[in-house]
N, C-alpha and C positions, 0 to 999 in steps of 0.2 A: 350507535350503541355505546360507544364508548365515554360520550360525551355523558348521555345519559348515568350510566355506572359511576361517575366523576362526581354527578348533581346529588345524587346519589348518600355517597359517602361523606359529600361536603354537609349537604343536610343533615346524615347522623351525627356527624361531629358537633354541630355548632347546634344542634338540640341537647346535647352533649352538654355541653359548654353552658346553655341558659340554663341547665338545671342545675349545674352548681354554683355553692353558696360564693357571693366573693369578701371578702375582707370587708367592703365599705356594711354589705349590708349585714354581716356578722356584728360589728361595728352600731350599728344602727339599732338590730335586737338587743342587744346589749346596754346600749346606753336607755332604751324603751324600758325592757324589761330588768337589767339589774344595775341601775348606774353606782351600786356603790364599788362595783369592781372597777369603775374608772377614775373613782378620785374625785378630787375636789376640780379638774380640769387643768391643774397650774402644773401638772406634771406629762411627759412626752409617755403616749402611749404607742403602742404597735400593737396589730392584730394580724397573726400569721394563718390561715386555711391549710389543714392540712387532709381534708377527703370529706368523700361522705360519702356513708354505707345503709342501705337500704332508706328509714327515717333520718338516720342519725347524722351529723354535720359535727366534725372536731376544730376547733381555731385553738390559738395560743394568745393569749393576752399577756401583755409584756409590758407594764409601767414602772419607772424610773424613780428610784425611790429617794427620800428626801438626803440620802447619803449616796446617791449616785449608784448604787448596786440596784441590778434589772428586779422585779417581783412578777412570779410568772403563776399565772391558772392554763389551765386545759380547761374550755369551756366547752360543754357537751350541749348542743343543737339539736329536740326533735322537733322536724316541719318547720313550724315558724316560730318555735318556744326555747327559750333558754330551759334544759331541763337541768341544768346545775353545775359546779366546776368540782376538780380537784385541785386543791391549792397548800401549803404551796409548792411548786416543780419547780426543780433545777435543771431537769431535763424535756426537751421536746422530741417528740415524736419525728420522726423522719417525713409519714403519711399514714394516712387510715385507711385502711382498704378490706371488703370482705369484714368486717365488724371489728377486724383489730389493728389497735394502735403496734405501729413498727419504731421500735426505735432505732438509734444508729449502732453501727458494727461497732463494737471494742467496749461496749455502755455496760452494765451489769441489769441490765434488764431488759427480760424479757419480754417477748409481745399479748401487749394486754388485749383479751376480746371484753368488748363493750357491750355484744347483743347476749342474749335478749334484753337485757336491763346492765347499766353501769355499775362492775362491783363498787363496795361499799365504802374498799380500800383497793389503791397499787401500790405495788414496792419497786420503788424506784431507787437504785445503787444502795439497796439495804433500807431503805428510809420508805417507812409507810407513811402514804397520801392519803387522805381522807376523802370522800365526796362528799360535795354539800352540796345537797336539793336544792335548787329555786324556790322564793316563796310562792308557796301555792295560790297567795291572793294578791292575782294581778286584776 
């Protein structure tokens, strides 16, 4: 029985596990669906995962800019579609969980919920974000 209950929960977990997004293929939709948030490629990128709640998948795109200071989007993931980014942030999220983005303790912002639809704006330490839609003609 024991064994069993063990198979069990190793199996929820790592179903668990295949259904979220990871960085390569965040990464991958991205350069698919919106390469111009990557650049020309001559620059070092990072892609951070930070949850995914019901459709939606949040990452951090992090390129390196030609004066050496980081340029940051929240790129918002529904299913297998870039559905658009807020850019630009100076802050990232901690995790997404439950529809809304958490940021860190001591930040001047609070936590934004994404569902049912991405507002239009967040304010981030005073400083409104914009979102901008993916094109629609992929």
């Amino acid at each position: 029985m024991t064994a069993r209950m063990l198979f069990i929960v190793v199996l929820f977990y790592s179903s668990t596990w295949a259904s979220a997004m990871t960085a390569e293929q965040a990464h991958n939709l991205i350069q698919q669906q919106t390469p111009e948030l990557l650049g020309d490629g001559s620059q070092l990128v990072s892609v951070y995962f930070f949850g995914k709640s019901h459709d939606l998948s949040v990452v951090g795109l992090e390129r390196v800019g030609d004066d050496y200071l980081p340029i940051r989007w929240l790129v918002i993931i529904e299913s297998q579609s870039v559905l658009g980014w807020y850019y630009p942030t100076e802050e990232f999220p901690v995790r997404f969980e439950n529809g809304h983005l958490i940021f860190p303790k001591g930040t001047l912002v609070e936590d934004v919920n994404l569902l049912p639809h991405p507002p239009a704006n967040i304010t981030l330490e005073n400083r409104v974000i914009p979102f901008y839609p993916a094109s629609s003609t992929r």
